[in-house]
Legacy VTK file of the C-alpha trace (Angstrom):
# vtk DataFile Version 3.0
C-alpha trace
ASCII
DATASET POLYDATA
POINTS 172 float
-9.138 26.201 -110.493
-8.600 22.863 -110.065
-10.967 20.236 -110.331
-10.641 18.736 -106.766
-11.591 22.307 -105.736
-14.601 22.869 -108.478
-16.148 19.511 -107.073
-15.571 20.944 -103.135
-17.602 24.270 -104.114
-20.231 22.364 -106.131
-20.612 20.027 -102.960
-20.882 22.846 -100.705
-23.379 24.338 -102.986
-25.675 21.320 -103.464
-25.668 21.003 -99.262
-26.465 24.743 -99.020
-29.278 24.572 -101.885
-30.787 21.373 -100.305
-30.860 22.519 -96.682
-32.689 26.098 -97.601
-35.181 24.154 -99.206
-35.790 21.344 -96.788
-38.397 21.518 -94.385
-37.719 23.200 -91.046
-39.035 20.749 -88.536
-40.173 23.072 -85.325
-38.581 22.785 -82.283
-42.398 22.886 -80.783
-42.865 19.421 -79.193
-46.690 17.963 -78.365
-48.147 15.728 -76.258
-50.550 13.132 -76.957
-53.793 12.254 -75.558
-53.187 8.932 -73.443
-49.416 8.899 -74.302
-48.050 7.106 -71.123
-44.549 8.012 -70.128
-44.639 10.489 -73.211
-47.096 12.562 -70.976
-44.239 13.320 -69.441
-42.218 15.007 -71.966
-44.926 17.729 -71.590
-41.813 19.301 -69.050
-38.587 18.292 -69.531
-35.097 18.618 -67.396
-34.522 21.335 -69.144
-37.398 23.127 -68.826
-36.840 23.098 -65.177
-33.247 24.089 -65.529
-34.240 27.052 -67.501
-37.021 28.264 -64.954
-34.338 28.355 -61.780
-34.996 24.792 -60.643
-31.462 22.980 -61.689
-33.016 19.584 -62.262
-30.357 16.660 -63.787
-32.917 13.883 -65.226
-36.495 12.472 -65.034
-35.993 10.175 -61.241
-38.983 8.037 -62.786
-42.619 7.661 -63.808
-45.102 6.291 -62.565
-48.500 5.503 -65.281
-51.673 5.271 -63.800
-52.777 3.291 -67.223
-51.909 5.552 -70.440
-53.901 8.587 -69.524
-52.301 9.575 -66.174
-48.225 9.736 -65.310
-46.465 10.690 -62.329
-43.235 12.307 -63.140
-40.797 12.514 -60.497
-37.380 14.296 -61.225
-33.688 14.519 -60.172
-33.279 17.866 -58.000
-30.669 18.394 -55.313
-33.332 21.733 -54.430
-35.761 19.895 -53.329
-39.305 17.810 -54.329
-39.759 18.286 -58.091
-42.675 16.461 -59.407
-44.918 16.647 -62.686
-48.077 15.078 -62.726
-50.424 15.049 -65.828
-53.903 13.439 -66.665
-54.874 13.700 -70.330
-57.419 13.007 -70.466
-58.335 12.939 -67.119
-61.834 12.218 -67.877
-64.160 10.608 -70.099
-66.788 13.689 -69.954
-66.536 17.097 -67.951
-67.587 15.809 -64.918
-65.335 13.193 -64.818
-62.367 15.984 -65.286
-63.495 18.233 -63.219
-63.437 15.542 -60.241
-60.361 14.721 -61.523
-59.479 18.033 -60.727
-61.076 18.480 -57.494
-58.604 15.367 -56.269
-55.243 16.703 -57.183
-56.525 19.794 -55.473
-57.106 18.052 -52.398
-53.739 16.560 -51.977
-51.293 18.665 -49.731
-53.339 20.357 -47.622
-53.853 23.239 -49.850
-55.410 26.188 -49.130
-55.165 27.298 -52.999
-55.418 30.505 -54.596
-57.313 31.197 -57.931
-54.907 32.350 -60.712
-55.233 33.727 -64.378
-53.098 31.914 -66.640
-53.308 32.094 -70.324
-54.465 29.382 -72.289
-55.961 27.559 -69.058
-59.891 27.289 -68.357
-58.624 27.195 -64.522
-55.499 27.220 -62.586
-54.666 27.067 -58.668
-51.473 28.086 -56.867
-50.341 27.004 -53.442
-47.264 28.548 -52.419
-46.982 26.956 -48.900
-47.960 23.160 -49.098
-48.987 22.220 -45.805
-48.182 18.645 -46.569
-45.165 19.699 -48.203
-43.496 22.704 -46.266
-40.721 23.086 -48.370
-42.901 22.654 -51.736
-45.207 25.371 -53.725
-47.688 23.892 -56.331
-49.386 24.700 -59.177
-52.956 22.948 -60.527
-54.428 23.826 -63.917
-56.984 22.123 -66.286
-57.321 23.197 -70.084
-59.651 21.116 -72.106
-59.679 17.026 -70.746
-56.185 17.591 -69.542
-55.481 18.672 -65.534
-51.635 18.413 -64.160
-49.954 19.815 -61.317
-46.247 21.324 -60.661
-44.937 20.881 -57.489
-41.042 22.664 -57.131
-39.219 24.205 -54.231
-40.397 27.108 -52.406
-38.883 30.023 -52.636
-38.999 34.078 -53.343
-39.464 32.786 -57.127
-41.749 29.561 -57.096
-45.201 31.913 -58.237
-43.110 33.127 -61.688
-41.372 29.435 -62.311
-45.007 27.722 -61.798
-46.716 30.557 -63.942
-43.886 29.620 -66.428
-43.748 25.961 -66.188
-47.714 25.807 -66.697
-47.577 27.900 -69.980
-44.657 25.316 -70.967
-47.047 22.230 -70.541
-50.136 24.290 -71.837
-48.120 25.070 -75.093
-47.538 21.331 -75.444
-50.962 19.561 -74.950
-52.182 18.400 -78.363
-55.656 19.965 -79.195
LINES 1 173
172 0 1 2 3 4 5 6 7 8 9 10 11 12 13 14 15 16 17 18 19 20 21 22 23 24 25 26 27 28 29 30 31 32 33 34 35 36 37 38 39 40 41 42 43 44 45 46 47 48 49 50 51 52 53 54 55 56 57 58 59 60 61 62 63 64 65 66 67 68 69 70 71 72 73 74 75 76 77 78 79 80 81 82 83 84 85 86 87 88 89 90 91 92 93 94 95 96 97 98 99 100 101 102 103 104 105 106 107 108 109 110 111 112 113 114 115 116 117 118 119 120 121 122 123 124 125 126 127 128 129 130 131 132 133 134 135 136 137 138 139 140 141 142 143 144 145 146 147 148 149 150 151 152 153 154 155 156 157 158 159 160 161 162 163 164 165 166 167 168 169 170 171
């Protein structure tokens, strides 16, 4: 063998013996406490896509300071929008009116839902405000955010998903 060859395998082997022993970094991502526009990397494009709701970018967002962001995003199917408050409140009272407010907007008549990992959620699958939109509102811990995403035969299953997406990313 060579020694052009011999120094190929050894290089091969050092890369292979280095990368089983590095660190696997997890795919997991988390959100921050009063992150700005990170808040709204709690839902990605992707996330969307994957769900049924073929979205092609985030269209902007909007801060309301560093603890609130309103994430609109690119959707030939309709309104897609992400909106997240963490903390949305100083103390629980403060969070819970937080909550109370995003549950008035749309016209809502909302319906109580169990969702893992959430200490409340609320769907609305026929925004009055919004006739071609369904919505989701859930609060876990300081955070509250709701999704709002096309209606359709799906929107309850993509909302329930969507929610567990964000709820899976909040930093506790």
């Amino acid at each position: 063998m060579s020694l052009y060859t011999r120094s190929f395998f050894a290089a091969c082997l050092l890369i292979f013996a280095f990368c089983a022993i590095a660190p696997v970094q997890s795919a997991a991502q988390t959100v921050a406490p009063s992150s700005g526009k990170a808040l709204c990397s709690a839902l990605t494009p992707a996330d969307f896509t994957k769900a049924g709701i073929p979205v092609s970018g985030l269209g902007q967002a909007n801060l309301d300071g560093n603890d609130g962001a309103y994430c609109v995003y690119k959707s030939q199917a309709g309104k897609v929008e992400f909106d997240i408050f963490f903390p949305a409140g100083a103390n629980p009272k403060e969070v819970d009116a937080t909550e109370k407010t995003v549950l008035g907007e749309g016209g809502c008549r909302h319906e109580s839902l169990r969702l893992a990992g959430a200490d409340d959620a609320q769907l609305c699958l026929a925004m009055p405000d919004l006739k071609d939109s369904s919505s989701i509102v859930v609060r876990k811990g300081k955070a509250v955010f709701d999704i709002v995403i096309p209606k359709g035969a799906k929107a309850r299953q993509q909302l329930m998903d969507l929610a567990q997406i964000v709820l899976s990313r909040l930093k506790k």
